[in-house]
C-alpha positions in Angstrom: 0.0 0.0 0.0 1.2 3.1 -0.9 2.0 6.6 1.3 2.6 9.9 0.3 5.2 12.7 0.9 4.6 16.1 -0.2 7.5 17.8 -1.7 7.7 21.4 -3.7 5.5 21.0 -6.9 3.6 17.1 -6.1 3.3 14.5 -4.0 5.8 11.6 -4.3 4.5 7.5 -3.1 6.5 4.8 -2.0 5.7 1.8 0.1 7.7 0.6 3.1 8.2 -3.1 4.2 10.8 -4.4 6.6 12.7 -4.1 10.2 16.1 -3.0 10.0 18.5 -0.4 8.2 16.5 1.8 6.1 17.4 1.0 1.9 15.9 3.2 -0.5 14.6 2.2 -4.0 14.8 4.3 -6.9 13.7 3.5 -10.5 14.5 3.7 -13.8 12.3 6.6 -16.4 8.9 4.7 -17.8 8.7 2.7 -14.9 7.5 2.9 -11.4 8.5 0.9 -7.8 7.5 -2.3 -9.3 10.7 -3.1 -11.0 11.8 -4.3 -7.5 9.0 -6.0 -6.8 11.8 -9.0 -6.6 14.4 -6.9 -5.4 12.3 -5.6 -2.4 11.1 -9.2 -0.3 14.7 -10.3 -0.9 16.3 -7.5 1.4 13.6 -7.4 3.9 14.3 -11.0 4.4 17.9 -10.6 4.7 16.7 -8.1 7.7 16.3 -4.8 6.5 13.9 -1.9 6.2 13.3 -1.0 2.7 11.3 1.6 1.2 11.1 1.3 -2.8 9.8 5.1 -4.3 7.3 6.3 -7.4 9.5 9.0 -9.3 8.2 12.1 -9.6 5.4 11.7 -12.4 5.7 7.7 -12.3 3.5 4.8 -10.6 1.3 6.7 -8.0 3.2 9.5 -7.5 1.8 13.1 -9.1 2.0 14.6 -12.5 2.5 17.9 -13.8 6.2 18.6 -12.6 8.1 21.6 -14.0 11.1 19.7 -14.3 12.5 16.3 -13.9 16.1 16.6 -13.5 18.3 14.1 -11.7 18.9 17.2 -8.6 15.0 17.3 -8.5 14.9 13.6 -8.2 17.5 13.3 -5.6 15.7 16.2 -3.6 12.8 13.4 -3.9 14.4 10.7 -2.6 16.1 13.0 0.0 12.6 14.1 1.6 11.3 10.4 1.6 14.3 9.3 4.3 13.5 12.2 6.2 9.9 11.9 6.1 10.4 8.2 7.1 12.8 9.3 9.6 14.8 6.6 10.3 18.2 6.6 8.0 21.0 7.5 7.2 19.6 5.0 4.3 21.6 3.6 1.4 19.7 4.8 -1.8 20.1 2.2 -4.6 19.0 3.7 -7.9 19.0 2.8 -11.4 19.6 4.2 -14.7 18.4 7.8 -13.9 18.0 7.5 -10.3 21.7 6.4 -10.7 22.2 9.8 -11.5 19.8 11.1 -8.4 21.6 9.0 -6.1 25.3 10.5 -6.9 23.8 13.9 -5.8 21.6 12.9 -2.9 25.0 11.5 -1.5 27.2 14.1 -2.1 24.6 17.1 -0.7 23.7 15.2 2.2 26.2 12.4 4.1 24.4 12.5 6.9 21.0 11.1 5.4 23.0 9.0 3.1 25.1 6.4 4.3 26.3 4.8 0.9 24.7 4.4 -2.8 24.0 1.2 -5.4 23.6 2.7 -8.6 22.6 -0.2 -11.4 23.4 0.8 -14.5 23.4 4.2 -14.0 23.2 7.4 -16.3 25.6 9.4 -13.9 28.2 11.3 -16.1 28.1 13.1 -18.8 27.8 11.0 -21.9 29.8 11.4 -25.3 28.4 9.2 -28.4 30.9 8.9 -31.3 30.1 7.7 -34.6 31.6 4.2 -34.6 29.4 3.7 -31.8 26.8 2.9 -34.0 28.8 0.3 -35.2 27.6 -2.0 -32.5 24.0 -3.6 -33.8 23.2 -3.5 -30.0 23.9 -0.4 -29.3 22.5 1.4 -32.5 19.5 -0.7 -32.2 18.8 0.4 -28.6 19.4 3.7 -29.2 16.8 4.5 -32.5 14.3 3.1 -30.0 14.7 5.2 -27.5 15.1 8.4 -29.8 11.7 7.2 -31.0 10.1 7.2 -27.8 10.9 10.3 -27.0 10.7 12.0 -29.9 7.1 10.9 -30.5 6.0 10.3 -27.0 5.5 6.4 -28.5 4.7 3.3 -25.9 5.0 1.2 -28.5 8.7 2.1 -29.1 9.3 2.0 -25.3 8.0 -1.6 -25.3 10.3 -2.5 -28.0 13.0 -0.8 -26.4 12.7 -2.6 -23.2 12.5 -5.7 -25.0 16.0 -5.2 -26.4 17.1 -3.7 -23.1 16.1 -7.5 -21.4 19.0 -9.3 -23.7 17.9 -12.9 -23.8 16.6 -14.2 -20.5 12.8 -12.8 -19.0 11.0 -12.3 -15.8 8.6 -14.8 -15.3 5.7 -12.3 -15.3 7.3 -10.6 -18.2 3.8 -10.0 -20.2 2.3 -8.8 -17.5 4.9 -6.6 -16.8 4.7 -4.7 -20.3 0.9 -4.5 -19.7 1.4 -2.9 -16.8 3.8 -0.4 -18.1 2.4 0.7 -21.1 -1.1 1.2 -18.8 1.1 3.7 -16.7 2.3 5.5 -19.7 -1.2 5.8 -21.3 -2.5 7.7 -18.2 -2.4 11.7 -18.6 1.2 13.3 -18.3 3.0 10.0 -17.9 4.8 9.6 -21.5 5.4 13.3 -20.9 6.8 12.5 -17.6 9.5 9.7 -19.7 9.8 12.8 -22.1 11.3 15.2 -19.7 13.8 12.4 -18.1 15.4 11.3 -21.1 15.4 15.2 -22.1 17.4 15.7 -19.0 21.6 15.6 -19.5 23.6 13.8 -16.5 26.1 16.8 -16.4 24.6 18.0 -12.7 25.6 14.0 -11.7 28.8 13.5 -13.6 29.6 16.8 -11.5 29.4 15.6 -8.1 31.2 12.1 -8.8 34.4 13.8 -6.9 31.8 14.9 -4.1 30.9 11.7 -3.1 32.4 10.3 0.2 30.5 7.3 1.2 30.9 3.9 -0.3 29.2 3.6 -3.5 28.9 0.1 -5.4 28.2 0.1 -9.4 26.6 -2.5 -11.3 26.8 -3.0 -14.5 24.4 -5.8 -17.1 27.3 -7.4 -19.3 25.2 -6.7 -22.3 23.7 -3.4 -21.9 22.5 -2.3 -25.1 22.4 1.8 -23.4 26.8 1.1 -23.8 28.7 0.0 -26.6 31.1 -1.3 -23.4 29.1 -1.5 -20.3 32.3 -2.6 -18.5 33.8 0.7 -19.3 31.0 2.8 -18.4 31.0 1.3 -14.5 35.3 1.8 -14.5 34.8 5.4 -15.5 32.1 6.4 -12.8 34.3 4.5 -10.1 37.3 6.6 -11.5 35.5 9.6 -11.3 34.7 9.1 -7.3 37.5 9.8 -5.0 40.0 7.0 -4.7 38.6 4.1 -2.8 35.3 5.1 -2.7 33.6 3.0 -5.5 33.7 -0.4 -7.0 32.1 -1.9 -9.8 30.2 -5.7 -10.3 29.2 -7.1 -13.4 26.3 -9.4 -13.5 26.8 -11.1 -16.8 24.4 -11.5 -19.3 22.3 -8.9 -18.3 20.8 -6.1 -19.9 19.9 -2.6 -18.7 17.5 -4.0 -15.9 19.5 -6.8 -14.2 17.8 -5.9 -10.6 14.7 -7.4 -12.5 16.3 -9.7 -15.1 19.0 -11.4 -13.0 17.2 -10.5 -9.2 19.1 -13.5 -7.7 22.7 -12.6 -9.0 21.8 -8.7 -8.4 20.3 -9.2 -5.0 23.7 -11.1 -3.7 26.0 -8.4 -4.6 23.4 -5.7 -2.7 23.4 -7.7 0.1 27.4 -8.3 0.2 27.8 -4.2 -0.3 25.4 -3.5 2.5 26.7 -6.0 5.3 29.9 -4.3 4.7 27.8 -0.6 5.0 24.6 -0.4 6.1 25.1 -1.6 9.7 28.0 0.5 10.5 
């Protein structure tokens, strides 16, 4: 069941389940807190508290936001552990909210105790032409121009069918269904729009701000990098030294917190014994 903070412009949901250190949940754009809905029984079974957020404009959380940059988002995920009131919390946040967590740690250490960030937009990006060499790569990327360009679900669907390389969830139809429901209700798509409008420059800027331990994880064959590999190495050479380390989970895509939940899970849970119960 969900519950409700109210921030500057909307109201933002998330649901709460668990006993222990606090872990925050962040999604990915064009999705909403159900892509942890693996992710989320998993750590409240291995004893902690875990709270797993709507974006702004996502799931149940309000539309109609004047911007939806990864600082607003952060700010977002920010007010939820102090609403909750009981962090510091390690945000884990994916793709965007990769982005959103490298800021929510590096303005606030005391409400953030250390940050997962699965394959995360969180530096600038710079596309070069032979990138569109790789099939993958090229592929993924028409798809997602064409979803935002033309505010298309269909496109998104196809895109996160290419972005789940190979293996599916279980519930993978009804996953889609559910999906492409959210994005038909009023100012959703719009919502997707904005966030893939929005650069990573404010999040590649506070890389060297970030103090507490910070884990990165990276899908082998993540269609959003020609080399996913090198993406994760660059974002942990960005942090100061000894602050970040990156995990592969191989043969995974974009989403390997819902594609691989298992594989993904394990390395969480290994990251937060050594950090969460500090």
């Amino acid at each position: 069941m969900a519950e409700f903070v109210s921030v500057p412009g909307g109201t933002i949901a998330y649901e709460v389940a668990g006993e222990g250190p606090l872990i925050v949940l962040a999604h990915g754009m064009g999705d909403s807190r159900a892509a942890y809905r693996s992710v989320l029984p998993r750590l409240v079974a291995a004893g902690y508290r875990v709270a797993a957020v709507d974006l702004r404009g996502c799931g149940e959380s309000s539309v109609q936001w004047p911007s939806y940059s990864r600082t607003d988002i952060a700010g977002d995920l920010l007010a939820v552990i102090r609403h909750i009131d009981s962090g510091p919390a390690v945000l884990v946040g994916h793709s965007i909210s990769g982005g959103a967590a490298t800021i929510a740690a590096a303005q606030d250490s005391g409400l953030v105790r250390g940050i997962i960030e699965l394959g995360p937009f969180t530096r600038a990006q710079s596309i070069r032409l032979g990138d569109f060499r790789s099939k993958s790569y090229r592929k993924g990327a028409f798809r997602l121009l064409g979803a935002g360009l033309f505010g298309s679900v269909k496109l998104w669907s196809r895109y996160l069918d290419h972005a789940y390389p190979g293996r599916k969830p279980a519930d993978w139809t009804d996953r889609l269904a559910r999906i492409e429901a959210m994005l038909g209700e009023p100012g959703r798509m719009r919502a997707l729009q904005k966030m893939g409008q929005s650069a990573p420059t404010d999040a590649g800027a506070q890389l060297g701000n970030v103090r507490c331990p910070a884990l990165i994880v990276q899908g082998s064959l993540d269609p959003d990098w020609v080399d996913p590999r090198a993406e994760g190495e660059a974002i942990v050479a960005a942090m100061p030294a000894g602050v970040g380390e990156l995990a592969v989970v191989e043969g995974a895509g974009h989403y390997p917190h819902d594609q691989y939940p298992e594989e993904t899970v394990s390395l969480m849970l290994a990251f937060l014994e050594a950090h969460a119960r500090a």
